[in-house]
C-alpha positions as CSV (number, residue, x, y, z in Angstrom):
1,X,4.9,189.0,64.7
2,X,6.9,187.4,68.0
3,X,9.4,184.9,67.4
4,X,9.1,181.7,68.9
5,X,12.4,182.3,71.0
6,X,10.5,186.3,72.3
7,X,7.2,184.0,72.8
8,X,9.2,181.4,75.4
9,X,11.2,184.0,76.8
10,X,14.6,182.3,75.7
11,X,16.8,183.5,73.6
12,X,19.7,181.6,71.8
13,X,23.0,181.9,73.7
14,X,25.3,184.5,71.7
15,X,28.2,182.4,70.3
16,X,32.0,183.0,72.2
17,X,34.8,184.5,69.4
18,X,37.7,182.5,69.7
19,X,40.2,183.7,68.0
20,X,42.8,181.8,65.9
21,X,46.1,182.5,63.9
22,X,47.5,180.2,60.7
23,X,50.7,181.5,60.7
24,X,53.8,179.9,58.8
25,X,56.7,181.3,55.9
26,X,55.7,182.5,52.9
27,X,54.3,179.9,50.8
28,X,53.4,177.0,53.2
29,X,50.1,177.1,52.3
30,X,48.3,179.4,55.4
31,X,45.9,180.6,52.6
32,X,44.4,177.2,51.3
33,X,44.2,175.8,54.9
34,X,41.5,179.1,56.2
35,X,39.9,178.3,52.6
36,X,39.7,174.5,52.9
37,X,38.2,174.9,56.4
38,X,36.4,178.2,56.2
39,X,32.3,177.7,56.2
40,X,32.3,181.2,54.3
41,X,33.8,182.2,51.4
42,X,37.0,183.6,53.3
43,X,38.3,187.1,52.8
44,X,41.8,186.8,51.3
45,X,44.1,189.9,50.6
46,X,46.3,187.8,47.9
47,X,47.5,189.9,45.4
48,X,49.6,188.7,41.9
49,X,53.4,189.2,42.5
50,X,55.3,191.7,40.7
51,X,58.9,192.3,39.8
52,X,58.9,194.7,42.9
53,X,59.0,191.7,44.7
54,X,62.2,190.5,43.1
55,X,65.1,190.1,45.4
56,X,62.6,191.3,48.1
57,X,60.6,188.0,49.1
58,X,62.8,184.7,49.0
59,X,61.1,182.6,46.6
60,X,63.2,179.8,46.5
61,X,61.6,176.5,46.8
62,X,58.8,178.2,45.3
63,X,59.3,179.7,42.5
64,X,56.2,179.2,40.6
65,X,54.0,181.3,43.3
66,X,52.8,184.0,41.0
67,X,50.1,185.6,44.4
68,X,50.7,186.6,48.4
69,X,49.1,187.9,50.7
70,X,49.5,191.2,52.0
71,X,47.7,191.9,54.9
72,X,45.3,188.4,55.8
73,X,43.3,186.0,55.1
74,X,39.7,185.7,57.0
75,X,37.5,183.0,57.8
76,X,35.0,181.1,60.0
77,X,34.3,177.7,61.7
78,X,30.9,177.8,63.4
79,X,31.9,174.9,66.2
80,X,28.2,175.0,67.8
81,X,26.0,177.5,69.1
82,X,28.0,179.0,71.8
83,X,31.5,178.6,70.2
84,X,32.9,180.4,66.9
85,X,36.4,180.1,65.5
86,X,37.3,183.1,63.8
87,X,40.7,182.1,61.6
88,X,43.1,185.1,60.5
89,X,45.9,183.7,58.3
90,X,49.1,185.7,58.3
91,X,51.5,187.3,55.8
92,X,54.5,184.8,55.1
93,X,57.0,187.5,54.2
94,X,59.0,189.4,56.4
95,X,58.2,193.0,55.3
96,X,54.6,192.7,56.5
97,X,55.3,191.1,60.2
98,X,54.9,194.4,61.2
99,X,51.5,192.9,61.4
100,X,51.5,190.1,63.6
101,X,51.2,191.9,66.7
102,X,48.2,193.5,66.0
103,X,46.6,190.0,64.7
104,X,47.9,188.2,67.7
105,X,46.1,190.3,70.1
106,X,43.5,188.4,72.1
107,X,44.2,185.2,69.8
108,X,43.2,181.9,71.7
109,X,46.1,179.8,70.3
110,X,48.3,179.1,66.8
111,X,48.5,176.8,64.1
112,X,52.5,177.1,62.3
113,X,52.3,175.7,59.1
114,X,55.6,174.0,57.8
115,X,56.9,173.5,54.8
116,X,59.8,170.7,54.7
117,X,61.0,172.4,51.2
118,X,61.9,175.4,53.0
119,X,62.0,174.3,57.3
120,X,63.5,177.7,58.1
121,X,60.6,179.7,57.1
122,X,58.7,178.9,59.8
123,X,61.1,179.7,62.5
124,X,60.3,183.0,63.0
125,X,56.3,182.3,63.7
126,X,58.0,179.6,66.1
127,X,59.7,182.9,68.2
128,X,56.9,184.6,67.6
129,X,54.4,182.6,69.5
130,X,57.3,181.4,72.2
131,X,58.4,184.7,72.9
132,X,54.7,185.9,73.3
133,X,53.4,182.7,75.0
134,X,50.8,182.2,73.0
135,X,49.9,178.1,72.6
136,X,50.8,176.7,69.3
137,X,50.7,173.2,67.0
138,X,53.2,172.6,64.6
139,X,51.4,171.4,61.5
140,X,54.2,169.7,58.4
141,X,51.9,170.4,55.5
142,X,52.8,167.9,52.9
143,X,53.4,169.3,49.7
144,X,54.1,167.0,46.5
145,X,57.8,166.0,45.1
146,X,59.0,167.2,49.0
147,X,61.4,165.4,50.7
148,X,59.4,163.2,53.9
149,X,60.9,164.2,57.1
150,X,59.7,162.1,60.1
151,X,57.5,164.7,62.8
152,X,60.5,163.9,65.0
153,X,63.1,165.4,63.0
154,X,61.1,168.2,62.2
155,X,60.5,169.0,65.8
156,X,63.8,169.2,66.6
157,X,64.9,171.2,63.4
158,X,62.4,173.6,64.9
159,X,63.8,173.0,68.6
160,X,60.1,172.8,70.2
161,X,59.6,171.2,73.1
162,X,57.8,167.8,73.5
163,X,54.6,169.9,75.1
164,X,54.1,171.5,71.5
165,X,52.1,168.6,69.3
166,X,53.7,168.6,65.9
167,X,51.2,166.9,63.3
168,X,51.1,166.1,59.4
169,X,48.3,168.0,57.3
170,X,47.4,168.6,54.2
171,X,46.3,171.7,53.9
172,X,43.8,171.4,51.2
173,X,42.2,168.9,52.7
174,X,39.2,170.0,55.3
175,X,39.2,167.5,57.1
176,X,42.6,167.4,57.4
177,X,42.7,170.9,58.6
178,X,39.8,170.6,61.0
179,X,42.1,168.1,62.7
180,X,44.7,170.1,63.5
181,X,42.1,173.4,64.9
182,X,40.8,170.4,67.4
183,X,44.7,169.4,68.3
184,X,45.5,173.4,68.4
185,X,42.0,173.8,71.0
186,X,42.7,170.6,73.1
187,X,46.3,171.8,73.5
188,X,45.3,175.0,74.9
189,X,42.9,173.6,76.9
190,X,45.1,171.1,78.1
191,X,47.9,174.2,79.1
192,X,44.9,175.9,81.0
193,X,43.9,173.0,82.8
194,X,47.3,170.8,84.0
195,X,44.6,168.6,85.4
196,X,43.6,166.9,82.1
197,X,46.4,166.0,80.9
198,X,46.3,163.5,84.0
């Protein structure tokens, strides 16, 4: 039997992949924000902590963490029919950055989650993106009992320019999150086309 779609000789446009990276330090919470947002159960690579980790991943400001994520975290935003965010979260600690490149490639844009407990862990995801020139948002993802820092003197603790929007999220929260993928696309856009920032 003919579908309707083979019968009328349309066909529904095939989706675009846009590519997207939560990146941030260990701990700031890149895992719950692809699960908060994801429309599919999202893949996650987190894995319980062992003492092998001891004196290996920094765990200070979080120290009850017991998981981490090894390799990624997975998940998917269906936009509308021709537009599909595909969201890869990143390893926090340094031993697995070795990774980033490879799950940068062909990435539309960034989210960097930071965590005021521990500002510093996100610095590196900061080089990361500059040095690449891949477009990013800074996203300060409040955690409880953590110390409120304005967004100005977060952005510059993280020395990014006014051009990078630095937000507040909550990372558990999907609508939340879905605010700052819609900053993170309308920033890119914005960088492609000078003309609408006018």
């Amino acid at each position: 039997m003919a579908s309707a779609d083979s019968d009328s000789g349309t066909r529904a446009p095939i989706p675009t992949a846009v590519k997207i990276l939560i990146a941030g330090g260990f701990g700031a919470g890149k895992t719950t924000m692809v699960g908060s947002v994801s429309e599919i159960t999202p893949l996650s690579t987190e894995e319980v902590m062992t003492e092998a980790s001891m004196g290996v991943d920094d765990l200070g400001g979080v120290e009850d963490k017991t998981t981490t994520t090894v390799a990624l975290d997975f998940g998917r935003i269906t936009v509308n029919e021709r537009v599909v965010l595909y969201l890869f979260g990143t390893p926090g600690q340094g031993r697995f950055w070795f990774m980033w490149d490879e799950l940068a490639d062909g990435a539309l844009g960034a989210v960097v989650l930071a965590d005021t407990r521990r500002l510093d862990t996100c610095f590196p995801s900061v080089d990361f993106f500059e040095n690449r020139d891949v477009p990013f948002v800074v996203a300060v993802n409040r955690f409880d009992g953590a110390y409120p820092h304005t967004l100005e003197a977060v952005r510059d603790a993280i020395d990014v320019g006014e051009e990078v929007p630095v937000m507040m999220t909550d990372a558990r929260d999907r609508e939340s999150s879905k605010r700052v993928l819609l900053t993170l696309v309308d920033h890119v856009m914005r960088r492609r086309s000078p003309a609408l920032s006018t």
